[in-house]
C-alpha positions as a printed NumPy array, in Angstrom:
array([[ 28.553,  17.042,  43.413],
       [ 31.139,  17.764,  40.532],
       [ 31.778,  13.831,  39.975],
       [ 28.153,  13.366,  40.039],
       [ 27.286,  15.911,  37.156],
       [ 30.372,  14.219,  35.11 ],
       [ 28.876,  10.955,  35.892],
       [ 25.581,  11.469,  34.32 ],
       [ 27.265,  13.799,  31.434],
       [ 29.742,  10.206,  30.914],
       [ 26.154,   8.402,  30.9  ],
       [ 24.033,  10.605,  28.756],
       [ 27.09 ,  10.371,  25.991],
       [ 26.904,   6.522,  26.153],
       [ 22.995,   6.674,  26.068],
       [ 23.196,   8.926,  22.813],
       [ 26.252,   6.945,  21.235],
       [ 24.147,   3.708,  21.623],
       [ 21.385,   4.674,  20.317],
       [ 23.174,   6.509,  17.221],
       [ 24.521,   3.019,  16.826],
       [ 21.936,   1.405,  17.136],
       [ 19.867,   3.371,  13.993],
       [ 23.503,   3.15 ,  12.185],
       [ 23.16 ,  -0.841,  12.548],
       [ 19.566,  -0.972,  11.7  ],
       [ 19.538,   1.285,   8.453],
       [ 22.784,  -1.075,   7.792],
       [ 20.637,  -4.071,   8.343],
       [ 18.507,  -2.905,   5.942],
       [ 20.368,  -2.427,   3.655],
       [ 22.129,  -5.578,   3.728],
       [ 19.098,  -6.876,   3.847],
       [ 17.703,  -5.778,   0.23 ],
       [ 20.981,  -6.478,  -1.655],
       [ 20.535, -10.312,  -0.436],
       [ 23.146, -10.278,   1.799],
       [ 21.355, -12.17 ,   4.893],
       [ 24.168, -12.891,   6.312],
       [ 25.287,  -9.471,   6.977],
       [ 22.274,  -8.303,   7.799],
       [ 21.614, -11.033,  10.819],
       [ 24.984,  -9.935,  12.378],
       [ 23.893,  -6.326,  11.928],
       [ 20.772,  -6.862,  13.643],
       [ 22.216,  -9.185,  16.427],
       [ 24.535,  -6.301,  17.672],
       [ 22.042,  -4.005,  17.781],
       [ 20.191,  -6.302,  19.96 ],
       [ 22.617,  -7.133,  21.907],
       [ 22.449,  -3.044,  22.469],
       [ 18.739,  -2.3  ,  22.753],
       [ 17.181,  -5.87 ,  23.395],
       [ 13.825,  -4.429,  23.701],
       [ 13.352,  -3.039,  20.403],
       [ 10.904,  -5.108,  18.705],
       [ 11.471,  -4.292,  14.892],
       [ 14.937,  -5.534,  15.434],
       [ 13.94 ,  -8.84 ,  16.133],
       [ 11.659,  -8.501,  13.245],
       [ 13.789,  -7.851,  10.482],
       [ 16.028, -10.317,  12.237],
       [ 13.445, -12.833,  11.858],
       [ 12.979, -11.463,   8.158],
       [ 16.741, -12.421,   7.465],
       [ 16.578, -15.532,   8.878],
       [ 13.745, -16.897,   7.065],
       [ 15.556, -15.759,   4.084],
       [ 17.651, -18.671,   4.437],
       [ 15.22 , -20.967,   5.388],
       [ 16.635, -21.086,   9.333],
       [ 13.128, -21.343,   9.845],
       [ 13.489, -22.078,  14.163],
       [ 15.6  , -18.863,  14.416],
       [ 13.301, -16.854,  12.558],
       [  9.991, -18.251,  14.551],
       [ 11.975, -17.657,  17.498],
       [ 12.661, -13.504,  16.635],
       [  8.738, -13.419,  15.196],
       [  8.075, -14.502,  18.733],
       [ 10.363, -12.252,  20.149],
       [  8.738,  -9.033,  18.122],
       [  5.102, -10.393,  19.228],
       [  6.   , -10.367,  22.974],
       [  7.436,  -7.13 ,  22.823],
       [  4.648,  -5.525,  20.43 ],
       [  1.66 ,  -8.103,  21.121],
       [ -0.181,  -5.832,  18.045],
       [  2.43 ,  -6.544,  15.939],
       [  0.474,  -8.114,  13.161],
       [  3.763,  -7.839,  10.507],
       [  5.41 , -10.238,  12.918],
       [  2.187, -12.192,  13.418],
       [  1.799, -12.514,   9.445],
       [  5.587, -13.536,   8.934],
       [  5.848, -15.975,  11.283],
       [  2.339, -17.626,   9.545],
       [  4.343, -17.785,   6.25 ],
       [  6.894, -19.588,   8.205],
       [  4.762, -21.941,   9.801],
       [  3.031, -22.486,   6.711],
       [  6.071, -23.035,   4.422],
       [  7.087, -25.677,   7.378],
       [  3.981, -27.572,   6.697],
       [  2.325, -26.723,  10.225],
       [ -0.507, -25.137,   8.881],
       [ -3.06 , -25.15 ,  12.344],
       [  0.16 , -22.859,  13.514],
       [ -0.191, -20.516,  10.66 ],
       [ -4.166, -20.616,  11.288],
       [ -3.74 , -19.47 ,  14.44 ],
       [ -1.604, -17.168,  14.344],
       [ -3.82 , -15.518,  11.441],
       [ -6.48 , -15.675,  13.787],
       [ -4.669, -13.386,  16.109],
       [ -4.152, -11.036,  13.227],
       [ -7.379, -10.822,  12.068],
       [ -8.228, -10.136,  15.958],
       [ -6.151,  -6.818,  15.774],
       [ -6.642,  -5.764,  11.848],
       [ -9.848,  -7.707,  10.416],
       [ -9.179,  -5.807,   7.144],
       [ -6.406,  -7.367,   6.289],
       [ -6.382,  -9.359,   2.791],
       [ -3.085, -11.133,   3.185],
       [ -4.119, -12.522,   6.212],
       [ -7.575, -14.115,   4.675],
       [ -5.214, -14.709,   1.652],
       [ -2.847, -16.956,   3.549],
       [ -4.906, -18.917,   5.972],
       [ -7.392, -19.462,   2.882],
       [ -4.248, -21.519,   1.691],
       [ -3.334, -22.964,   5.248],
       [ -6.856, -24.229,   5.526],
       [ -6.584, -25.864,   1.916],
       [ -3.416, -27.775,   2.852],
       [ -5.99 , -29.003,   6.142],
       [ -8.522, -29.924,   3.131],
       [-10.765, -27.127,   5.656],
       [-12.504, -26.385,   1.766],
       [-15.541, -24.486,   2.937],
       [-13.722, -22.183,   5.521],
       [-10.863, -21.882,   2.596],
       [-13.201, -20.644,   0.1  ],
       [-15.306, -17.748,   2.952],
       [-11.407, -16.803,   3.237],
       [-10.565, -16.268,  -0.619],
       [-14.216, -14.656,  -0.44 ],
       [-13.426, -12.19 ,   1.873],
       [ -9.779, -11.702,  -0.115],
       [-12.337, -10.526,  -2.79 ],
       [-14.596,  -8.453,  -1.043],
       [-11.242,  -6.698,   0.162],
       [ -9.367,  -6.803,  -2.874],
       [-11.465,  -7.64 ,  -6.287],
       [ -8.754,  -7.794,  -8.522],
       [ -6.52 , -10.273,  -5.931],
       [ -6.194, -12.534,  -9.049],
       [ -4.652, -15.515,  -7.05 ],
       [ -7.432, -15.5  ,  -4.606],
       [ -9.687, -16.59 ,  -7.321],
       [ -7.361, -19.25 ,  -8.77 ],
       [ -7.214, -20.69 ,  -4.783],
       [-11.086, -20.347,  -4.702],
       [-11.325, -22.505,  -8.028],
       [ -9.243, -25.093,  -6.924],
       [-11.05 , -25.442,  -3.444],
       [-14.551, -25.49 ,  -5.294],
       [-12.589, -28.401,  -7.593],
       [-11.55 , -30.392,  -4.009],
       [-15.456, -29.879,  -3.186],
       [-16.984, -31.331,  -6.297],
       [-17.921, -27.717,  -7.327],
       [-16.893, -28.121, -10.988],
       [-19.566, -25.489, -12.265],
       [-18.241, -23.294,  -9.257],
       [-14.583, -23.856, -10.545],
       [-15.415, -23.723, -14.029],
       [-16.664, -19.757, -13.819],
       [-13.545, -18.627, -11.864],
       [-11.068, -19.95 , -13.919],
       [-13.106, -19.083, -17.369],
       [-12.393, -15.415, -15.761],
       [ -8.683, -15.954, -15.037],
       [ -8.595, -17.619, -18.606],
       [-10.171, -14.462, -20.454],
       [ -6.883, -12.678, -19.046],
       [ -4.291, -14.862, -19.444],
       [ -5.696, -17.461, -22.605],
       [ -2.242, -19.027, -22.671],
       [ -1.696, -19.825, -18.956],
       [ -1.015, -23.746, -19.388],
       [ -2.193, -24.504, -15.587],
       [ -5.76 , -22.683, -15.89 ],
       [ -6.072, -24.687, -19.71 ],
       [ -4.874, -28.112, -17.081],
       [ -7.49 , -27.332, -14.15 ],
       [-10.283, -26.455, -16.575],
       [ -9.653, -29.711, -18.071],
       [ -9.737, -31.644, -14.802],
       [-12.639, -29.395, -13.788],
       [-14.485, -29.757, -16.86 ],
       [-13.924, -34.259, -17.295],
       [-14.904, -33.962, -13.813],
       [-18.084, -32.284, -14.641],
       [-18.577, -34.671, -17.64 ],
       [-17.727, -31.997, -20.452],
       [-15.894, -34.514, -21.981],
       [-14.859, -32.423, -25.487],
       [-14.308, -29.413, -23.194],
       [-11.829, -31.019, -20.978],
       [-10.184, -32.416, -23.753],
       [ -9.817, -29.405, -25.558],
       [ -8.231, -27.11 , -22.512],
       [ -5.845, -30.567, -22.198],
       [ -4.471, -30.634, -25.51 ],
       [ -4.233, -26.916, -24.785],
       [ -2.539, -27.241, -22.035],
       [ -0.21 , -29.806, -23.28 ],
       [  0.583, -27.621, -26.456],
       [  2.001, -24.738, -23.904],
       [  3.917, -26.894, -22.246],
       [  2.27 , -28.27 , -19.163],
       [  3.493, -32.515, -19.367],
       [  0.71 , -32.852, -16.841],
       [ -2.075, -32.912, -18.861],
       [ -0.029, -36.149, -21.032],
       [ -1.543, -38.803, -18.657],
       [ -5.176, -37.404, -18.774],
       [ -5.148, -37.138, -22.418],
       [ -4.098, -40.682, -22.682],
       [ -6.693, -41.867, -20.284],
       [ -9.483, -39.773, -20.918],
       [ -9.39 , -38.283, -24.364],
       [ -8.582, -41.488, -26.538],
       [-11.478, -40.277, -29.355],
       [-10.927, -36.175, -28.673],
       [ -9.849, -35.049, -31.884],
       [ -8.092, -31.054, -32.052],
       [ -9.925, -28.707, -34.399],
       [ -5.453, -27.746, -34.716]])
């Protein structure tokens, strides 16, 4: 009876020591993890693991440390890992979206969203980022009821409107793109790439001196872009400058 009681003492200590370890290698993880050292980080997390292999958040800031250095396939594989564990794990559901969308499989990163949005329907970087997926599938109209709903979430999600504008400008919308990116512009007047897209937007549209004018503007902050539609487009635009 003795042996058995030291036994299960022996076992208990090993239990506790593993799991003190365990929160030692995590916090350590961590904190490897925000001074950029990724490397240290992924070992931290893989002995931990290899100590509680059904602790999901492990696998998700494994994943997290991974993707840091673009090993994209290992850190789809720990996303996965998290999700199976936690199937409502809708961190591990958005990272391995950015993933998939950063590895140009965007109907991956769609679906996965979807799955998200199943679980948390309120969440605006969820809309935000399958807005953009759906872009990169030229999916225009489904983009632009995302970066609407971003919006409705989130009114001052400023690059939600800059994504709507350019989907409206895919679409033919010029008017459409023309009033979002007039608003971004009364916030930032020297942004070169709103002065480039409202010239596009605004040649497009046949505003011919407008479009010239947010050009030249944009070519005077910097933005070498607008060089070739100046030359092709604005041949007889002359500055007020």
């Amino acid at each position: 009876m003795k042996s058995i009681r030291v036994l299960l003492y022996t076992l208990l200590l090993s239990i506790t020591a593993n799991a003190q370890s365990v929160d030692q290698l995590f916090s350590s993880g961590l904190d490897k993890h925000n001074s950029n050292n990724f490397a240290g980080a992924i070992s931290d997390f893989s002995i931990a693991i290899s100590l509680k292999p059904d602790f999901a958040v492990l696998y998700y800031c494994r994943g997290q440390s991974y993707a840091e250095i673009e090993n994209y396939p290992k850190a789809i594989a720990d996303f996965t890992r998290a999700i199976e564990i936690n199937p409502l794990n809708t961190s591990a559901y958005l990272k391995r979206a950015e993933v998939y969308f950063k590895t140009n499989s965007s109907l991956q990163a769609v679906n996965d969203l979807n799955e998200l949005l199943k679980i948390d329907p309120f969440d605006a970087r969820a809309y935000f980022l399958r807005g953009k997926a759906r872009s990169k599938m030229y999916d225009f109209t489904r983009a632009i009821a995302d970066f609407n709903r971003v919006l409705e979430l989130d009114s001052t999600q400023r690059k939600a409107l800059l994504h709507r504008a350019l989907a409206k400008l895919e679409q033919s919308d010029f008017g459409g793109a023309i009033v979002d990116m007039e608003v971004l512009l009364d916030e930032e007047p020297n942004n070169s790439e709103l002065h480039y897209y409202l010239g596009i937007a605004n040649i497009r549209a046949g505003k011919i001196n407008q479009g010239c004018y947010h050009l030249t503007a944009a070519k005077n902050l910097g933005d070498s872009r607008a060089n070739l539609m100046i030359r092709d487009r604005c041949a007889f635009y002359e500055s007020e400058d």
